[in-house]
C-alpha positions as CSV (number, residue, x, y, z in Angstrom):
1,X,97.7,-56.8,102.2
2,X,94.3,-57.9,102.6
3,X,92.5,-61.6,102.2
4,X,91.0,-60.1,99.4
5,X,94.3,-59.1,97.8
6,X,96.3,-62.1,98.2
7,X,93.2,-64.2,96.3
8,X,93.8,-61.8,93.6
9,X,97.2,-61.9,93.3
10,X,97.0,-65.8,93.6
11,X,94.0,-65.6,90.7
12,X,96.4,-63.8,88.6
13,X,99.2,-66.5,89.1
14,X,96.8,-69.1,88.0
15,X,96.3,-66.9,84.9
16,X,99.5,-66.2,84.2
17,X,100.9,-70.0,85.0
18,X,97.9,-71.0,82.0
19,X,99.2,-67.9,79.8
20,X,102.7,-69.3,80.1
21,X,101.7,-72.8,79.0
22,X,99.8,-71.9,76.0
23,X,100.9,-68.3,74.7
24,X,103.6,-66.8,77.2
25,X,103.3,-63.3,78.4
26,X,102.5,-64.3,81.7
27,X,104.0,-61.5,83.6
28,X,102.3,-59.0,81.5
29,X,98.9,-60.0,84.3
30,X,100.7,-60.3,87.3
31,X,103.2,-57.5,87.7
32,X,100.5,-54.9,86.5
33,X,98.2,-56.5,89.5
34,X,101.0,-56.4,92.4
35,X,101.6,-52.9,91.8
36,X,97.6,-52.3,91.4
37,X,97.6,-53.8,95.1
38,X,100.2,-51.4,96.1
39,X,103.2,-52.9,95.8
40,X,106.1,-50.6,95.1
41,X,107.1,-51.7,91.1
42,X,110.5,-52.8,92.5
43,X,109.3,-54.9,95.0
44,X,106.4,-56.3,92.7
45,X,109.2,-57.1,90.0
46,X,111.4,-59.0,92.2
47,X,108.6,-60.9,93.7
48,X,106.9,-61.7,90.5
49,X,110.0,-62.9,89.0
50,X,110.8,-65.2,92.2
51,X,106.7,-66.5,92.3
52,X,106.6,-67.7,88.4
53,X,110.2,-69.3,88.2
54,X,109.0,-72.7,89.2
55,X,107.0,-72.5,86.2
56,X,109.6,-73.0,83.6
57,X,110.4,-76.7,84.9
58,X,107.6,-78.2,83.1
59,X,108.8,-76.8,80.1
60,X,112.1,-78.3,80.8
61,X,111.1,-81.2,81.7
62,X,108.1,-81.7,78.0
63,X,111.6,-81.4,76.1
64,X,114.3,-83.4,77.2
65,X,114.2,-85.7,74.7
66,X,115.6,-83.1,72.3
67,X,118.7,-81.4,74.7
68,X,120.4,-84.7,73.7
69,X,123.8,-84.2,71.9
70,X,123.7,-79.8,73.2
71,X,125.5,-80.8,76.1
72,X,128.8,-78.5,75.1
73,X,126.6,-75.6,73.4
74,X,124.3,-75.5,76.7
75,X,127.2,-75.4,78.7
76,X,128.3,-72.2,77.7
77,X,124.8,-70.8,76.8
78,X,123.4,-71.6,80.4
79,X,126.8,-70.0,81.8
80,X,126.3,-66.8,79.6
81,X,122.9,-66.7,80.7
82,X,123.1,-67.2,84.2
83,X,126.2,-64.3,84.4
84,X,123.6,-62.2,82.3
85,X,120.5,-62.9,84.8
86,X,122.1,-62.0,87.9
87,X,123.5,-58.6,86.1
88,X,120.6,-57.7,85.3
89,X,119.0,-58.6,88.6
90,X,121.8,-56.4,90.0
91,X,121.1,-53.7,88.2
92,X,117.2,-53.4,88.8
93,X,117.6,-53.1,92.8
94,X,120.2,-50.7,92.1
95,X,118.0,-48.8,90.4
96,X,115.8,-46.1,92.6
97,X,112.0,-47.4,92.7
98,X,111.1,-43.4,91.2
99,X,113.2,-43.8,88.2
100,X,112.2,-47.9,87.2
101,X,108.5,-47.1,87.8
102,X,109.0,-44.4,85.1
103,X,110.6,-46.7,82.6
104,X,108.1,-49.4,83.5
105,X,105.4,-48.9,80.9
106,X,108.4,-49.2,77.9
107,X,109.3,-52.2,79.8
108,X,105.9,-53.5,79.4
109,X,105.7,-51.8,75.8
110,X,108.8,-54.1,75.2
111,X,107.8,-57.1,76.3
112,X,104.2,-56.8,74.5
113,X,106.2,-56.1,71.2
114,X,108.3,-59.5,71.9
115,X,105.6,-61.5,72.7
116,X,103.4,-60.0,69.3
117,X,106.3,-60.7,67.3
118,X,107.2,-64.3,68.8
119,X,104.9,-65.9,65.8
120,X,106.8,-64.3,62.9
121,X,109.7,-64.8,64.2
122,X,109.3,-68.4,64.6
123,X,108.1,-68.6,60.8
124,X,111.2,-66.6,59.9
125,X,113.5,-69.0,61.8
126,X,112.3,-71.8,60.2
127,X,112.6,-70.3,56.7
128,X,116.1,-69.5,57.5
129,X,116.7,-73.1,59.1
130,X,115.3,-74.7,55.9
131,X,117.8,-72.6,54.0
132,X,121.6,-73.8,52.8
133,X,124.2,-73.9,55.6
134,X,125.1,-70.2,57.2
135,X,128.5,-69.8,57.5
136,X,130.6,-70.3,60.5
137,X,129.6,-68.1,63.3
138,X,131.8,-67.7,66.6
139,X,129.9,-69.5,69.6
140,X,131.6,-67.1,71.9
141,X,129.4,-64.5,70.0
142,X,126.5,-66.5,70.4
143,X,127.5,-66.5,74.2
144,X,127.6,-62.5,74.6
145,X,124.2,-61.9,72.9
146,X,122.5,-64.1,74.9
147,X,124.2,-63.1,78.2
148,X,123.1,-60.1,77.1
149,X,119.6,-60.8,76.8
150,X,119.7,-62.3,79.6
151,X,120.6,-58.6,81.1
152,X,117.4,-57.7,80.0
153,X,115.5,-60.9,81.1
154,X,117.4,-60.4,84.9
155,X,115.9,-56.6,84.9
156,X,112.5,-57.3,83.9
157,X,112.0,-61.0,82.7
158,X,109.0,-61.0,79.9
159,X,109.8,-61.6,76.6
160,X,113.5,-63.6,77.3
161,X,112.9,-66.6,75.6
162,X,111.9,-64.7,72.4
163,X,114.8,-63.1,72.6
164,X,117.2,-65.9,73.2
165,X,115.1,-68.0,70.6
166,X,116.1,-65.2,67.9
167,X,120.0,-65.3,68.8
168,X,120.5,-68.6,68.4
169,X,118.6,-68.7,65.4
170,X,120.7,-66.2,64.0
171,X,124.3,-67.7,65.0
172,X,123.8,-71.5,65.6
173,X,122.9,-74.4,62.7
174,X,120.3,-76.7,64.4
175,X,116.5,-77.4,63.9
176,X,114.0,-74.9,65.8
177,X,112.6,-77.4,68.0
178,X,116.5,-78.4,69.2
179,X,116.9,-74.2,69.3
180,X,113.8,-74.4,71.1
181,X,114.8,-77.0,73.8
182,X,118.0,-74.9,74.3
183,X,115.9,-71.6,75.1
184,X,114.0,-73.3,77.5
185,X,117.3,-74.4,79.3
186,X,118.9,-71.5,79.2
187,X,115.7,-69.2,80.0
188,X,115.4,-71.7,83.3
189,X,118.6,-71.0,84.4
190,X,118.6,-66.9,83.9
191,X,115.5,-67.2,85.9
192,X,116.5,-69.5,88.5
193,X,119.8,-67.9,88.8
194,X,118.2,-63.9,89.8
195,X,115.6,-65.8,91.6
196,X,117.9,-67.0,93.4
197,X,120.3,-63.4,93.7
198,X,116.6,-61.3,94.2
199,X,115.9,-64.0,97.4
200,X,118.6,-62.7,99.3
201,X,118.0,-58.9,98.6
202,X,115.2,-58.9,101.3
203,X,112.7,-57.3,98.7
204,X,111.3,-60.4,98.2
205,X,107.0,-60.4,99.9
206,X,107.1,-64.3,101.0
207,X,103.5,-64.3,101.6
208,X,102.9,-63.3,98.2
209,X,105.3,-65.2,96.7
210,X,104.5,-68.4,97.8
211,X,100.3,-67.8,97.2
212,X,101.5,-67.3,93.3
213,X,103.6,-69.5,93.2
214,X,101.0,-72.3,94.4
215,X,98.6,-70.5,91.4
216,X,101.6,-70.4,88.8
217,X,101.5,-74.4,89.2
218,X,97.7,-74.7,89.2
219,X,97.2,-72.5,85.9
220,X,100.1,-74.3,84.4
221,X,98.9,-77.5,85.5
222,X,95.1,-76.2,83.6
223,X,96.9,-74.5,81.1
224,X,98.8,-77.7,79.5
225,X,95.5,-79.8,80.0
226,X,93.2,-77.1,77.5
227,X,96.6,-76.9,75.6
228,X,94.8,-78.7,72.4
229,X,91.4,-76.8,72.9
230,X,92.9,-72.9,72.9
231,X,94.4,-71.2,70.1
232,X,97.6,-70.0,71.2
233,X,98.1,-67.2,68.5
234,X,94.2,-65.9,70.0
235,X,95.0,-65.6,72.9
236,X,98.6,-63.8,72.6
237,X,97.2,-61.5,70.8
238,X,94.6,-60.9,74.0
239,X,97.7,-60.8,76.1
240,X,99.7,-58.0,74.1
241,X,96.7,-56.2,74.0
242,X,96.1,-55.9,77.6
243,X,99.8,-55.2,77.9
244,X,99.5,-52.5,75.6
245,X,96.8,-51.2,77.5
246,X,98.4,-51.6,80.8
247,X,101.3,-49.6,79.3
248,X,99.3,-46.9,78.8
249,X,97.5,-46.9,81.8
250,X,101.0,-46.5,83.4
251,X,101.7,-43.9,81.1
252,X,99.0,-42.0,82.3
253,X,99.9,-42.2,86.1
């Protein structure tokens, strides 16, 4: 890779770093741009994921006043999603680089659709919440969806939280912004944990990794800063439109 091509890649860390602290969707700018550098999809995936997990700590960090008292529940939710992360992580570099780049643009399809839907989801969640007491659900339930999310979120990584946020929402009793504190945990630790598995699969590109990493932390840094000047809900729906069109730009290729 060029000089050129690693201040792109770093410009679209600082992008996606910003993205992730106002909107999310993050990866939907800087996995399209590895693989526009060349970068076999694989290879791009595995180093994207390992570049922007540093990110999530300051959203950890904004909201542990309210993972008091989860203690038990993130426990088991962290565990199921760690298990689930490094499954999934396990499955993508077992999967040949010909067939993932053709399932990439669904992938990106996917992740667009979560990130487009994260809005009303949130205003359904809180009608539910507001609503009587659900019925007892098994927490061992709640466990196996979101190690199964967490699958996904291993594989390919955009949209997770959205999905995590929707499980618990469906099988735990607790206000959004405690469900919300406990996505961030256990989205953190799925990440961390393939981070982690992808670093010692010898697919990661350490020069590129640690340029967007540096930029993840700058356009988060600038991101939270503008946080009260930038409509959110605009600019998601810029993000899941330039993943829709990246989508079909792959689906072209």
């Amino acid at each position: 890779m060029t000089e050129h091509d690693f201040l792109l890649a770093g410009l679209a860390a600082v992008a996606a770093g910003a993205v992730n602290a106002l909107a999310g969707g993050g990866t939907l700018i800087t996995f399209p741009t590895l693989t526009f550098l060349g970068m076999p999809s694989i290879e791009a995936n595995i180093t994207n994921t390992v570049a922007l997990c540093p990110g999530y700590i300051g959203g950890i960090l904004a909201q542990l006043k309210e993972m008091r008292g989860q203690r038990k529940r993130l426990e088991l939710f962290i565990g199921s999603g760690i298990i689930g992360g490094v499954i999934g992580g396990f499955l993508l570099l077992h999967t040949g680089e010909r067939i993932f780049r053709a399932i990439v643009p669904f992938l990106i399809l996917l992740a667009s659709g979560l990130l487009a839907i994260q809005n009303p989801m949130r205003r359904w969640l809180v009608r539910r919440l507001n609503m009587a007491s659900k019925p007892h659900r098994s927490r061992a339930l709640s466990a196996v969806l979101i190690g199964l999310a967490a699958i996904y979120g291993g594989y390919f990584g955009a949209g997770l939280s959205v999905i995590v946020l929707s499980v618990m929402g469906l099988t735990e009793e607790d206000t959004l912004t405690r469900l919300n504190a406990s996505k961030q945990a256990i989205s953190l630790a799925a990440n961390s944990a393939v981070a982690v598995y992808f670093i010692f699969s010898g697919k990661v590109v350490w020069p590129v990794a640690l340029v967007m990493a540096v930029g993840a932390l700058i356009g988060g840094a600038i991101g939270g800063r503008f946080a009260s000047r930038i409509n959110p809900d605009t600019l998601r729906r810029v993000i899941v439109s330039i993943g829709v069109l990246v989508a079909v730009i792959y689906f072209i290729h």
